[in-house]
N, CA, C, O and CB atoms as a CASP TS submission, in Angstrom:
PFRMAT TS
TARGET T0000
AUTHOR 0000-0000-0000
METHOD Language model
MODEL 1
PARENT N/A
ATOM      1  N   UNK     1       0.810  -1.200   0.000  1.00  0.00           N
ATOM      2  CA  UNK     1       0.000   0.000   0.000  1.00  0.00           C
ATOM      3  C   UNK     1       0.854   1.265   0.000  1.00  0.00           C
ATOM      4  O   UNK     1       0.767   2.065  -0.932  1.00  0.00           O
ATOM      5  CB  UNK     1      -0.922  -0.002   1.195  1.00  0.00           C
ATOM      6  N   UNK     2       1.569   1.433   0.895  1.00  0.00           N
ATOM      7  CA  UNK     2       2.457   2.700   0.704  1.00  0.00           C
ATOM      8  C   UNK     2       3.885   2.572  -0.588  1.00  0.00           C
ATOM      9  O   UNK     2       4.995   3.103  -0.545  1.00  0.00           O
ATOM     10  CB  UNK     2       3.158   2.979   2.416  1.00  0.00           C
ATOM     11  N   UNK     3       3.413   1.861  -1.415  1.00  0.00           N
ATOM     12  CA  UNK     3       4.551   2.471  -3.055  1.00  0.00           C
ATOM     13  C   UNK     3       3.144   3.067  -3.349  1.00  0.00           C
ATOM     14  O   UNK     3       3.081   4.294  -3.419  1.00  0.00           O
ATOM     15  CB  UNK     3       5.493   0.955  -4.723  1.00  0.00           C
ATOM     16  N   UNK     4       2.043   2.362  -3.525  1.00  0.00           N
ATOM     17  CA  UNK     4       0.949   3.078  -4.332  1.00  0.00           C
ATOM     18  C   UNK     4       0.985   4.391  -3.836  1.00  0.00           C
ATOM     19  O   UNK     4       1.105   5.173  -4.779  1.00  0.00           O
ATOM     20  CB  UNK     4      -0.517   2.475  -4.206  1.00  0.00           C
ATOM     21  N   UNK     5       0.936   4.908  -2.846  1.00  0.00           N
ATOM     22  CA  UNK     5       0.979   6.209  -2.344  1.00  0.00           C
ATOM     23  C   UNK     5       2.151   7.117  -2.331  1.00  0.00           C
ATOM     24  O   UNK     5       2.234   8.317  -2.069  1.00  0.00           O
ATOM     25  CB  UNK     5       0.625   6.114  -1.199  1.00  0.00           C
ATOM     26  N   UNK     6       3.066   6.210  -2.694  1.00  0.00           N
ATOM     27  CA  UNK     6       3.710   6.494  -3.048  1.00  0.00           C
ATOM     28  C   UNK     6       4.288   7.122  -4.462  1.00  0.00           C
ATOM     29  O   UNK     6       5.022   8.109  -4.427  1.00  0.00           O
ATOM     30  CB  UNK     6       3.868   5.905  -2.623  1.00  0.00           C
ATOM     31  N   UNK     7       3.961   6.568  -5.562  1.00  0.00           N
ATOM     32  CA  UNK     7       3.410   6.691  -6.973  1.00  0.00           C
ATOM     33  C   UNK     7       2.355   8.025  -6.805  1.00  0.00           C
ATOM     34  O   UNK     7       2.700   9.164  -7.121  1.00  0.00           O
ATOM     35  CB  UNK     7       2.558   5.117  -7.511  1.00  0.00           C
ATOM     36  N   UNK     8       0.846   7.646  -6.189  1.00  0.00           N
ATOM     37  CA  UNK     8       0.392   8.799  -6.104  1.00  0.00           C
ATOM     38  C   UNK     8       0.790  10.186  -6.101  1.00  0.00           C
ATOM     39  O   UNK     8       0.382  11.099  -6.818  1.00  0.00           O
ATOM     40  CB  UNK     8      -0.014   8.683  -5.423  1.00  0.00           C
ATOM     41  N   UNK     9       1.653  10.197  -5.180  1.00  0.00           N
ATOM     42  CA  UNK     9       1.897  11.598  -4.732  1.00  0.00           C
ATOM     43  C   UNK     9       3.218  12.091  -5.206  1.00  0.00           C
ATOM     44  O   UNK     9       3.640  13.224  -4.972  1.00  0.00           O
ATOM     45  CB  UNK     9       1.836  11.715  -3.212  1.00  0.00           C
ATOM     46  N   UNK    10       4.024  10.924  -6.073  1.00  0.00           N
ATOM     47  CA  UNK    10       5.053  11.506  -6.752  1.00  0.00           C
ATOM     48  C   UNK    10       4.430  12.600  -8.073  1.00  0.00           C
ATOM     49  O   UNK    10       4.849  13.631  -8.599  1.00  0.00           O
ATOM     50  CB  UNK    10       5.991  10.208  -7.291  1.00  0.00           C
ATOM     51  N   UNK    11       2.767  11.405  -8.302  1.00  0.00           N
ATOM     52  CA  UNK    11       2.533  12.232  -9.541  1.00  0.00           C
ATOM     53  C   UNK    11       1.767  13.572  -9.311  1.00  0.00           C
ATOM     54  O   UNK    11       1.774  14.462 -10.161  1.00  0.00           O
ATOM     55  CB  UNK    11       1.735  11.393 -10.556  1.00  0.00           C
ATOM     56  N   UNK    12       1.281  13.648  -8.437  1.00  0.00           N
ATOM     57  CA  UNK    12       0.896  14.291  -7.874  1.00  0.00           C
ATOM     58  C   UNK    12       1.946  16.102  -7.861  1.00  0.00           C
ATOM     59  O   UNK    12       1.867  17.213  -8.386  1.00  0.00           O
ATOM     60  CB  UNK    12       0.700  13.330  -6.761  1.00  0.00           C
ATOM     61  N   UNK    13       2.797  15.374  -6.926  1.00  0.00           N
ATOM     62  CA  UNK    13       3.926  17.101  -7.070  1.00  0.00           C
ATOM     63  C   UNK    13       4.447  17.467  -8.187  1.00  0.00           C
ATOM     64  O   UNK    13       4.839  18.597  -8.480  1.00  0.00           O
ATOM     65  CB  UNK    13       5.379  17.193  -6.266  1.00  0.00           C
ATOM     66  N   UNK    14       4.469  15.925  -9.230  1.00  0.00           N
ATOM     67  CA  UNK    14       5.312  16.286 -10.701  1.00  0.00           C
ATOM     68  C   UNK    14       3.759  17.037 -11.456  1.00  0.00           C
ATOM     69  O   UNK    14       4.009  17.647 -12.495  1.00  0.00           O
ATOM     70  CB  UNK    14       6.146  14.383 -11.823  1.00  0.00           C
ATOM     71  N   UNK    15       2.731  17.037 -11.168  1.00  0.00           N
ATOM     72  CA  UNK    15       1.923  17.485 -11.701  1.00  0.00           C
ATOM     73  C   UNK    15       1.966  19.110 -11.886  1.00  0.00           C
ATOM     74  O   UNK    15       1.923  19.820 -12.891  1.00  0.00           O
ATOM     75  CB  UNK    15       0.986  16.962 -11.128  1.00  0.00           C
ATOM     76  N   UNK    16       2.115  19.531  -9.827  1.00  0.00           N
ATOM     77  CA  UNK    16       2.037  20.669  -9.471  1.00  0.00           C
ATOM     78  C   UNK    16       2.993  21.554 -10.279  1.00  0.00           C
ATOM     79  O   UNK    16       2.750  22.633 -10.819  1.00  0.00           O
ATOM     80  CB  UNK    16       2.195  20.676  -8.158  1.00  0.00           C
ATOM     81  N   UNK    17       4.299  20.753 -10.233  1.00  0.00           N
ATOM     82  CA  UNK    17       5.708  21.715 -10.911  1.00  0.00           C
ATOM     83  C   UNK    17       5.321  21.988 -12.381  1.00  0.00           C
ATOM     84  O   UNK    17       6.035  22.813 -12.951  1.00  0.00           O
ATOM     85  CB  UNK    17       7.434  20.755 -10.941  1.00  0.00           C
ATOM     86  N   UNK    18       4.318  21.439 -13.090  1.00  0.00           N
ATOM     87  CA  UNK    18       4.281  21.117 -14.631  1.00  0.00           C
ATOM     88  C   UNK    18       3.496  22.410 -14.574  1.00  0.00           C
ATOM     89  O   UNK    18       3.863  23.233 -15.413  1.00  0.00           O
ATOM     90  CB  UNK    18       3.533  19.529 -15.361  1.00  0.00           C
ATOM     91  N   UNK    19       2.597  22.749 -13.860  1.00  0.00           N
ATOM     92  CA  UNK    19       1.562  23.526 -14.128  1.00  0.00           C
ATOM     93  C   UNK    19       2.236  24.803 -14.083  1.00  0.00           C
ATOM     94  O   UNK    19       2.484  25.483 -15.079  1.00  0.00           O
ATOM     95  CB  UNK    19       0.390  23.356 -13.230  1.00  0.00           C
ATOM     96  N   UNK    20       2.522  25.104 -12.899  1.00  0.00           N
ATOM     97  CA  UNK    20       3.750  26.043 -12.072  1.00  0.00           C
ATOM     98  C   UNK    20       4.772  26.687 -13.339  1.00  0.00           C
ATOM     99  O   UNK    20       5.154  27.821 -13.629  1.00  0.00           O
ATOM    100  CB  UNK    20       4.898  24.828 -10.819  1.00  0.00           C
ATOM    101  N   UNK    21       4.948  25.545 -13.814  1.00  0.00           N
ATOM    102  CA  UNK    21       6.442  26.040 -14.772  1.00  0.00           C
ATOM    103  C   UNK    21       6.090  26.759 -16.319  1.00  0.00           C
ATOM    104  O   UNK    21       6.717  27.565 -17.007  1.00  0.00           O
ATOM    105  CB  UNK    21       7.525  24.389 -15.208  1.00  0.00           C
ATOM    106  N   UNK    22       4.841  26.089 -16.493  1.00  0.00           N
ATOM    107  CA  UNK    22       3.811  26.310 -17.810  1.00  0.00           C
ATOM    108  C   UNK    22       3.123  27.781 -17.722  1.00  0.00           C
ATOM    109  O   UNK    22       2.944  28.615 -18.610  1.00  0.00           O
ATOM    110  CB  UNK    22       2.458  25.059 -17.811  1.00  0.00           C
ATOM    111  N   UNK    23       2.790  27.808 -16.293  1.00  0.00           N
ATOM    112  CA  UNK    23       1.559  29.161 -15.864  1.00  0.00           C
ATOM    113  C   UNK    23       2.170  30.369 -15.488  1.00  0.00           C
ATOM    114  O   UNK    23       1.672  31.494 -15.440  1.00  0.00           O
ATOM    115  CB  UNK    23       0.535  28.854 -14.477  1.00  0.00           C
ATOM    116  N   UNK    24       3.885  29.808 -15.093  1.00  0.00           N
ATOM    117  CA  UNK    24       4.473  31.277 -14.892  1.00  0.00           C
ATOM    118  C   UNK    24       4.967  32.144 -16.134  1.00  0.00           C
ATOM    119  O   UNK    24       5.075  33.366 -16.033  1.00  0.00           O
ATOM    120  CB  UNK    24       5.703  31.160 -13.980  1.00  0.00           C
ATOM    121  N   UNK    25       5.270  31.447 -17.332  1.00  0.00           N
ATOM    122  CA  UNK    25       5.750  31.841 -19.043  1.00  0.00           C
ATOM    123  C   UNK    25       7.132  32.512 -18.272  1.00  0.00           C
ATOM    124  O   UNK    25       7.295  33.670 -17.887  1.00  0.00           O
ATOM    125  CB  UNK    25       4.430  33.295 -20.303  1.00  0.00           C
ATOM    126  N   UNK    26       7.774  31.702 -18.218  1.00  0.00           N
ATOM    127  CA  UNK    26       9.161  32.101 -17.750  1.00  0.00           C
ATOM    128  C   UNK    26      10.417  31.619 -18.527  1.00  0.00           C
ATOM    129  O   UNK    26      11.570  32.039 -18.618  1.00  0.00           O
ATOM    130  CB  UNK    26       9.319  31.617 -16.383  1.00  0.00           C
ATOM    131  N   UNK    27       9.703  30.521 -19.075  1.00  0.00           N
ATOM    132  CA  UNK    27      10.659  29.929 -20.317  1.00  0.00           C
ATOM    133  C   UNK    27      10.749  28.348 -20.225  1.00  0.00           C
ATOM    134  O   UNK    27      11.488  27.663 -20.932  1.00  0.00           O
ATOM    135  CB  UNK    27      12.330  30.564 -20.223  1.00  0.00           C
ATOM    136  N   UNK    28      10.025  27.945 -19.403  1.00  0.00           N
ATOM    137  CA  UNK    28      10.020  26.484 -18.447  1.00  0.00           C
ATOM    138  C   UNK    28       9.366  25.157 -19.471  1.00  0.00           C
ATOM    139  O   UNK    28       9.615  23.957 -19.352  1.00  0.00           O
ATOM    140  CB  UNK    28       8.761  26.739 -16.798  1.00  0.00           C
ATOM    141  N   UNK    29       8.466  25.829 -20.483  1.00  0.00           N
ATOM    142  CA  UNK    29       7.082  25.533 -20.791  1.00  0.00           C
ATOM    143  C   UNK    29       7.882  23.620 -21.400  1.00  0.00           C
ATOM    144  O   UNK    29       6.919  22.856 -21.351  1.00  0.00           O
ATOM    145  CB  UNK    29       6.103  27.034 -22.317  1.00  0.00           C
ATOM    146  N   UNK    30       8.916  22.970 -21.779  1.00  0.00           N
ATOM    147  CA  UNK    30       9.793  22.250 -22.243  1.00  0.00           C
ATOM    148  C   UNK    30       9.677  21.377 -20.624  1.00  0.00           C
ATOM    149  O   UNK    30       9.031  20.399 -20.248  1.00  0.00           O
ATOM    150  CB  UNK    30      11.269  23.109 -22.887  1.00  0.00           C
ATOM    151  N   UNK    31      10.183  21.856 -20.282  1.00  0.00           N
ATOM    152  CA  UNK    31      10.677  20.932 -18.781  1.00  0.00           C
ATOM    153  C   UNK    31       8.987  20.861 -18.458  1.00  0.00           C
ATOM    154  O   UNK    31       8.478  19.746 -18.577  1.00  0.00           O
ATOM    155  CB  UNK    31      11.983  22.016 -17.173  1.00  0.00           C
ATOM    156  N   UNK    32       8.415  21.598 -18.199  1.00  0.00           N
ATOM    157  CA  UNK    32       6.630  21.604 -17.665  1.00  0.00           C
ATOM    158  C   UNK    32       6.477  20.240 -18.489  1.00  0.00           C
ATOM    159  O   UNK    32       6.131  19.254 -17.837  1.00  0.00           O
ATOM    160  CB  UNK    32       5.278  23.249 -18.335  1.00  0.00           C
ATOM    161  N   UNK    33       6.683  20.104 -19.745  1.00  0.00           N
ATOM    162  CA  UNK    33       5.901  18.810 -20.604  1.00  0.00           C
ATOM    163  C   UNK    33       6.560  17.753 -20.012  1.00  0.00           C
ATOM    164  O   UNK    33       5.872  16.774 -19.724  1.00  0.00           O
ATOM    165  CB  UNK    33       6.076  18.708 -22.392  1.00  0.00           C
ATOM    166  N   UNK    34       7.721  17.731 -19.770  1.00  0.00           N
ATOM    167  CA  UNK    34       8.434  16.724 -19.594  1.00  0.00           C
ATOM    168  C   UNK    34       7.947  16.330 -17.907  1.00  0.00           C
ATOM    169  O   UNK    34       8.268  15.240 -17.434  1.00  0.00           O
ATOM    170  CB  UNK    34      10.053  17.116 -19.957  1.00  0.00           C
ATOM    171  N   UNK    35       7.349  17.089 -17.297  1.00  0.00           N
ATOM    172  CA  UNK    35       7.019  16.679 -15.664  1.00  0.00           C
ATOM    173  C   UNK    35       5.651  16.620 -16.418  1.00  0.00           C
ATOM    174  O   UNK    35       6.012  15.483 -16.722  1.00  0.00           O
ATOM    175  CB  UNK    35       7.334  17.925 -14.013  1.00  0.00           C
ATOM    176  N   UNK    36       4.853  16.706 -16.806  1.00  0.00           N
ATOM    177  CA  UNK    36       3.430  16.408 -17.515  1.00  0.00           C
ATOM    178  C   UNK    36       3.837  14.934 -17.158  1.00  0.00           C
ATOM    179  O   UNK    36       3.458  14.266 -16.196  1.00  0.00           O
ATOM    180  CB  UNK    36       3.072  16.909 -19.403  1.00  0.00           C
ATOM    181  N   UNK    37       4.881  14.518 -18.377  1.00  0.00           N
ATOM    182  CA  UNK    37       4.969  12.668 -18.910  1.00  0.00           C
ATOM    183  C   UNK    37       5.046  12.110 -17.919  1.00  0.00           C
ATOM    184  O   UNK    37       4.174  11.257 -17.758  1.00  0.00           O
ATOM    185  CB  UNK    37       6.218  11.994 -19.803  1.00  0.00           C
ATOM    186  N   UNK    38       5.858  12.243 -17.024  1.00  0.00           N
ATOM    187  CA  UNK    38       6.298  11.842 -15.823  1.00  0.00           C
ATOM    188  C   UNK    38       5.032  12.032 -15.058  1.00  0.00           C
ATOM    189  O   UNK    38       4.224  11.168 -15.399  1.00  0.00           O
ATOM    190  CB  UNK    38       7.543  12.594 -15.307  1.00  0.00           C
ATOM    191  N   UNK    39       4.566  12.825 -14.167  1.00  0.00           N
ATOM    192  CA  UNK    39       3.348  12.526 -13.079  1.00  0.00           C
ATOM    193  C   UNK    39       2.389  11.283 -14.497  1.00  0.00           C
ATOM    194  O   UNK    39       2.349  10.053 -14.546  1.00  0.00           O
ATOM    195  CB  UNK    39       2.139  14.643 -12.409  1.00  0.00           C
ATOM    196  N   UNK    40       1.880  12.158 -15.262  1.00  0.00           N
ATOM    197  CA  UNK    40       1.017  11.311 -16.408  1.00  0.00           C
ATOM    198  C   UNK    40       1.594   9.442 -16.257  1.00  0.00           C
ATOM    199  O   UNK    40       0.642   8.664 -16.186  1.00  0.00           O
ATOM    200  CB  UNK    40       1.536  12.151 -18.365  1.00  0.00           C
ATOM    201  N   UNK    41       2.604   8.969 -16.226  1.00  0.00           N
ATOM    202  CA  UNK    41       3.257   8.171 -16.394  1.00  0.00           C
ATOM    203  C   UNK    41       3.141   7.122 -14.734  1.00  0.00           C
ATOM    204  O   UNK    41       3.048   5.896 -14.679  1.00  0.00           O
ATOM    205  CB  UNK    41       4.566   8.905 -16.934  1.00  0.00           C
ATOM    206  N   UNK    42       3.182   7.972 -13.703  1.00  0.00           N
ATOM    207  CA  UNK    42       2.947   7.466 -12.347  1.00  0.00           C
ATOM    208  C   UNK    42       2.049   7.442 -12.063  1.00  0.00           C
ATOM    209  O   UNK    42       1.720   6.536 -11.299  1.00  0.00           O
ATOM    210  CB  UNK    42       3.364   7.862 -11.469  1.00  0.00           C
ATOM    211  N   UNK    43       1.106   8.388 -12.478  1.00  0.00           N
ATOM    212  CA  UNK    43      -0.472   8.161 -11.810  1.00  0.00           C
ATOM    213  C   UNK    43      -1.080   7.359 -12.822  1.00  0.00           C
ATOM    214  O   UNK    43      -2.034   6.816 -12.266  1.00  0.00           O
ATOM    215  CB  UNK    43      -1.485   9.632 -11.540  1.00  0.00           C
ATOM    216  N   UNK    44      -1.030   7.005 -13.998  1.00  0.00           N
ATOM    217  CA  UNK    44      -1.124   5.736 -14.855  1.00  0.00           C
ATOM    218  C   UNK    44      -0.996   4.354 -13.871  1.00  0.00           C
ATOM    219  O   UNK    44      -1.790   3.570 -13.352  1.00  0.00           O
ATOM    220  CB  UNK    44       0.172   5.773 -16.044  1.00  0.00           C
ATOM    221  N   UNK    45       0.438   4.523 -13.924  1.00  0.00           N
ATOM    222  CA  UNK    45       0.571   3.473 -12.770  1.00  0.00           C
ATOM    223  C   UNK    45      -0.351   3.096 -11.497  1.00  0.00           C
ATOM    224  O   UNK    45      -0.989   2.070 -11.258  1.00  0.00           O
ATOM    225  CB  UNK    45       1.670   3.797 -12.210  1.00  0.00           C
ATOM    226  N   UNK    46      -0.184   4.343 -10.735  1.00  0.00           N
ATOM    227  CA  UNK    46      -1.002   4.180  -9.886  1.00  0.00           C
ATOM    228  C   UNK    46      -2.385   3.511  -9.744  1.00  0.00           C
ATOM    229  O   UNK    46      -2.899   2.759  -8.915  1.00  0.00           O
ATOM    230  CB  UNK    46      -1.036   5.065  -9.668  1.00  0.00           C
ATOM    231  N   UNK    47      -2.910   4.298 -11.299  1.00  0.00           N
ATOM    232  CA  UNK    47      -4.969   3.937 -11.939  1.00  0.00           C
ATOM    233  C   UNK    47      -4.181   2.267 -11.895  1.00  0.00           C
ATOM    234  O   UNK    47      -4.458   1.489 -10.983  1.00  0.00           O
ATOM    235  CB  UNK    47      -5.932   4.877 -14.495  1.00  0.00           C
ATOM    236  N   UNK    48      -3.620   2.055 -12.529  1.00  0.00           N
ATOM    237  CA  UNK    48      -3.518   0.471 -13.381  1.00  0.00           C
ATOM    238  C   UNK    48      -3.531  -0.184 -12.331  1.00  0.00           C
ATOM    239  O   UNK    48      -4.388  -1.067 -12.287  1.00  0.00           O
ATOM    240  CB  UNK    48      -2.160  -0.018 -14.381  1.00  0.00           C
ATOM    241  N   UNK    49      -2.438   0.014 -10.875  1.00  0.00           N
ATOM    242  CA  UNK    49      -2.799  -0.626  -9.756  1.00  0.00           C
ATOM    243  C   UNK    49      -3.383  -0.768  -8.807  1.00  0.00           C
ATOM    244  O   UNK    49      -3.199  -1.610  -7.928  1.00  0.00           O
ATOM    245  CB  UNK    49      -2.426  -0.732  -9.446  1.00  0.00           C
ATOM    246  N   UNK    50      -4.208   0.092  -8.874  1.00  0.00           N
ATOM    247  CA  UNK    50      -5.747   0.311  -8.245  1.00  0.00           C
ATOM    248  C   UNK    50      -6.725   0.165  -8.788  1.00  0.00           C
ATOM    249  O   UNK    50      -7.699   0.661  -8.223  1.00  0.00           O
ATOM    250  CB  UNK    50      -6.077   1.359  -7.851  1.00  0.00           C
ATOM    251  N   UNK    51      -6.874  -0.275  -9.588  1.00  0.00           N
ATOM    252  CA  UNK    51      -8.044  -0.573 -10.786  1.00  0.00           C
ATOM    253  C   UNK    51      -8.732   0.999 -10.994  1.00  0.00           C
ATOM    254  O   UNK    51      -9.947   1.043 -11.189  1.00  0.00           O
ATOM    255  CB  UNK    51      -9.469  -1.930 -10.163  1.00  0.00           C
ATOM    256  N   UNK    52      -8.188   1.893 -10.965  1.00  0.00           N
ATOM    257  CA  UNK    52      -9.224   3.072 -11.024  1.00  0.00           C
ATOM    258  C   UNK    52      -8.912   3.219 -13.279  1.00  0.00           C
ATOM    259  O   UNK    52      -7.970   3.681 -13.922  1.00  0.00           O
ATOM    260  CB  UNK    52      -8.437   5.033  -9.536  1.00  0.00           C
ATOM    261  N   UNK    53      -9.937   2.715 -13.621  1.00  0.00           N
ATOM    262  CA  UNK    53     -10.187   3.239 -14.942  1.00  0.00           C
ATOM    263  C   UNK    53     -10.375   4.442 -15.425  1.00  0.00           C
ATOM    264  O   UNK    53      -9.907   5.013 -16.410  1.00  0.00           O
ATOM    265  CB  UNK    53     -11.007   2.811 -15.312  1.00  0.00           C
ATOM    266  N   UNK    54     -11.127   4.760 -14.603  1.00  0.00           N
ATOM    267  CA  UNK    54     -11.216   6.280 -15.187  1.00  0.00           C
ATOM    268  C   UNK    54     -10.047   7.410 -15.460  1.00  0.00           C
ATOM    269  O   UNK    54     -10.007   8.206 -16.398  1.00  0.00           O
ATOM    270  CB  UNK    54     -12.042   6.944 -14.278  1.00  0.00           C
ATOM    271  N   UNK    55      -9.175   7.269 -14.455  1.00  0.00           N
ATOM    272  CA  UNK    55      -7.993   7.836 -14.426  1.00  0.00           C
ATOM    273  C   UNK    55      -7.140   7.631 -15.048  1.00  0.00           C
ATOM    274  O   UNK    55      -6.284   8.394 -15.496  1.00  0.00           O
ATOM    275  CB  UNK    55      -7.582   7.827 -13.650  1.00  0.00           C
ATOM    276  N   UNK    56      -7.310   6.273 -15.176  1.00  0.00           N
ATOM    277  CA  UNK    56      -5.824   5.292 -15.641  1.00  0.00           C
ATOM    278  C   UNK    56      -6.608   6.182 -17.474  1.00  0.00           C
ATOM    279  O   UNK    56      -5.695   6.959 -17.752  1.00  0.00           O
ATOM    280  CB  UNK    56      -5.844   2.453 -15.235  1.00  0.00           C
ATOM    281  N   UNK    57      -7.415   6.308 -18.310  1.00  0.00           N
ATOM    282  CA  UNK    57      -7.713   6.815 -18.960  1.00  0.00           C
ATOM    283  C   UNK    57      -7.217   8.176 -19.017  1.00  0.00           C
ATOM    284  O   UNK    57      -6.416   8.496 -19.895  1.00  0.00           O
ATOM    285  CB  UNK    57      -8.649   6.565 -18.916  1.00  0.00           C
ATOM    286  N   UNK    58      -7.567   8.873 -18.283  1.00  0.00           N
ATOM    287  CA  UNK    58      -7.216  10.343 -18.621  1.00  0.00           C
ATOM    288  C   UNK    58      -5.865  10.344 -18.472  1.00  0.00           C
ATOM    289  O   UNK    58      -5.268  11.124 -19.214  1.00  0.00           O
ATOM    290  CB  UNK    58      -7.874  11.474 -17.736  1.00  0.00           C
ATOM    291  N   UNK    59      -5.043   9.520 -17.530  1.00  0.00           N
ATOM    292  CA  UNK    59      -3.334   9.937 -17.534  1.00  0.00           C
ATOM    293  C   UNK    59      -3.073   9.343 -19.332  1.00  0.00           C
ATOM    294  O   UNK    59      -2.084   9.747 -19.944  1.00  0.00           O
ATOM    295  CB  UNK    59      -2.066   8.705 -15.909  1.00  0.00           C
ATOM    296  N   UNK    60      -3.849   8.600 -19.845  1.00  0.00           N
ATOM    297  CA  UNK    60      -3.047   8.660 -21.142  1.00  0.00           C
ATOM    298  C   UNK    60      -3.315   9.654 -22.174  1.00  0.00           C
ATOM    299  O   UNK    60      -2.810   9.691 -23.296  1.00  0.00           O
ATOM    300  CB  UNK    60      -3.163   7.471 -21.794  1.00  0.00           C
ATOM    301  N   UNK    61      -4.396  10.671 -21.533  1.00  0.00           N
ATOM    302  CA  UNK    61      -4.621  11.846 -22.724  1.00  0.00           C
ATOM    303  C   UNK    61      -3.285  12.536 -22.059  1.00  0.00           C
ATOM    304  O   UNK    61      -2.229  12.725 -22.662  1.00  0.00           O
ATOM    305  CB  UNK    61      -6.404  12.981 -22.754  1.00  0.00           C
ATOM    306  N   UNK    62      -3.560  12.876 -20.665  1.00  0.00           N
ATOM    307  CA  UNK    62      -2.665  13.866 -20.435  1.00  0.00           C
ATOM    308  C   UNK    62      -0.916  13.366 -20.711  1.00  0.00           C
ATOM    309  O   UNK    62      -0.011  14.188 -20.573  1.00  0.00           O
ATOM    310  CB  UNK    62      -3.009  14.322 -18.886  1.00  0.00           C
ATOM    311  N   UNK    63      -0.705  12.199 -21.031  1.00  0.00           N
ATOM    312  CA  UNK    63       0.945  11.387 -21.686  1.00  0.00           C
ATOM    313  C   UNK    63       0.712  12.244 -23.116  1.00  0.00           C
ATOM    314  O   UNK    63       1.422  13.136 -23.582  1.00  0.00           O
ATOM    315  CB  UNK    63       1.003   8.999 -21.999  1.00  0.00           C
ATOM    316  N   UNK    64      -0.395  11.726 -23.591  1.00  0.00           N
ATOM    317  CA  UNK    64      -0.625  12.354 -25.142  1.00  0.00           C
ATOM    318  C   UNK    64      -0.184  14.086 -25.470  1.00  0.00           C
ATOM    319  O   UNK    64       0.563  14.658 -26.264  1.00  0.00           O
ATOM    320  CB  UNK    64      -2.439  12.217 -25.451  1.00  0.00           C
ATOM    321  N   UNK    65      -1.154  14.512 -24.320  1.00  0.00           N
ATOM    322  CA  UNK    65      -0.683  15.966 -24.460  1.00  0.00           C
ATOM    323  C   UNK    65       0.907  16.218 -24.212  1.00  0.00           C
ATOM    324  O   UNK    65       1.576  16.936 -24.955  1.00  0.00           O
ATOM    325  CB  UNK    65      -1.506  16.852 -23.394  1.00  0.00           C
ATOM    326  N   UNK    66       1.408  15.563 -23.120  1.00  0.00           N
ATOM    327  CA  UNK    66       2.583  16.204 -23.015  1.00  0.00           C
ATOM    328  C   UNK    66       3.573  15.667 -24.432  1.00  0.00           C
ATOM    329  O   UNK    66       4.167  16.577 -25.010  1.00  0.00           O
ATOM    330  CB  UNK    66       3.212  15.826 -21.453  1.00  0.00           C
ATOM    331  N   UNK    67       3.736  14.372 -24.934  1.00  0.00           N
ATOM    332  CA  UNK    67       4.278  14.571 -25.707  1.00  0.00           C
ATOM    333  C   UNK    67       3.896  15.115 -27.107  1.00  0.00           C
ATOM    334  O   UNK    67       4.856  15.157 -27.877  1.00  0.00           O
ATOM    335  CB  UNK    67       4.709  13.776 -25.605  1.00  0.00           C
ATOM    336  N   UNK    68       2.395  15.655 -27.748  1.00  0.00           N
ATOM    337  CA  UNK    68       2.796  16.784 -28.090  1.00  0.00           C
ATOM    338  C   UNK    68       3.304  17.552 -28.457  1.00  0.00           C
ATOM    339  O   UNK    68       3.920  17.869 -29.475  1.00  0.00           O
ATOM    340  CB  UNK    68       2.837  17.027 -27.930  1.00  0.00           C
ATOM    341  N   UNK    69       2.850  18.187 -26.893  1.00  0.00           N
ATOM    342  CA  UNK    69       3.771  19.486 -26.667  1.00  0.00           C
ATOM    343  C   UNK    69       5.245  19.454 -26.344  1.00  0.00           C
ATOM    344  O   UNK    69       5.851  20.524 -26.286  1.00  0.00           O
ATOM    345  CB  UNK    69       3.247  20.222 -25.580  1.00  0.00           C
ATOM    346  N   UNK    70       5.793  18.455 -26.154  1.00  0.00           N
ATOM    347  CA  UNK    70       6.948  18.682 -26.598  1.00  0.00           C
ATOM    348  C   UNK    70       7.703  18.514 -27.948  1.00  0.00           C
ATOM    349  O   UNK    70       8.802  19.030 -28.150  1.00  0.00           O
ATOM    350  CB  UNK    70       7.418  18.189 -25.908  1.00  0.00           C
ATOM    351  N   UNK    71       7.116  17.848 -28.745  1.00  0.00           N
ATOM    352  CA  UNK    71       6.989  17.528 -29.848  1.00  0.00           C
ATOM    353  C   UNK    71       6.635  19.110 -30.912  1.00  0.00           C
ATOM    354  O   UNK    71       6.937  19.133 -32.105  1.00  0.00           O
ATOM    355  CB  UNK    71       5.893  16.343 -29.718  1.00  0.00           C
ATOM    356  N   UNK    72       6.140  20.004 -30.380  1.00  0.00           N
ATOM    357  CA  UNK    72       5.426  21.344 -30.924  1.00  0.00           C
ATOM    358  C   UNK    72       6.205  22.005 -30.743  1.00  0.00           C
ATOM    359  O   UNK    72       6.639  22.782 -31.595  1.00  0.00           O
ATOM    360  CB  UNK    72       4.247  21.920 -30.447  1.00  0.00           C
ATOM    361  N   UNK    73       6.749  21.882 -29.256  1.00  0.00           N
ATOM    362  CA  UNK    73       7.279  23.066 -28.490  1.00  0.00           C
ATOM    363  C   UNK    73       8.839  23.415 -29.448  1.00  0.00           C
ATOM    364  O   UNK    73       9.471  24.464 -29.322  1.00  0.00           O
ATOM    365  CB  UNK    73       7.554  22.558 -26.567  1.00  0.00           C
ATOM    366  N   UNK    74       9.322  22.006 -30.603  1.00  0.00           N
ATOM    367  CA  UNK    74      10.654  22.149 -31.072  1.00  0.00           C
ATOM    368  C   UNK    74      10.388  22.512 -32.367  1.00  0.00           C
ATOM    369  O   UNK    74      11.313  22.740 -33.147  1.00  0.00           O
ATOM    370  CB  UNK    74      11.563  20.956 -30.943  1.00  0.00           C
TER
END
């Protein structure tokens, strides 16, 4: 139980920094995608080992978006 919560809440802060780095236009917006993939990538995990579907769904739009945008961003 505590990796899952672990996982959680990694994706969780990699979420916070993505937003943070994106919302300030400071020049970050590259590294923001790349902490997108990453939380996107753990809380995936997380849905998959908790059976939560719904989530485990949306972390693969939000994988989608980030690569993307990093993909755009060059």
């Amino acid at each position: 139980m505590q990796r899952y919560k672990l996982l959680e809440w990694f994706g969780v802060v990699t979420a916070i920094f993505y937003s943070l780095s994106v919302a300030l236009n400071v020049g970050l917006e590259f590294l923001g995608f790349i902490l997108l993939l990453i939380s996107a990538l753990a809380l995936a995990l997380w849905a998959h080992l908790g059976k939560h579907r719904g989530i485990l769904i949306l972390q693969y739009f939000y994988a989608s978006a980030a690569i993307i945008g990093m993909i755009r961003w060059f």
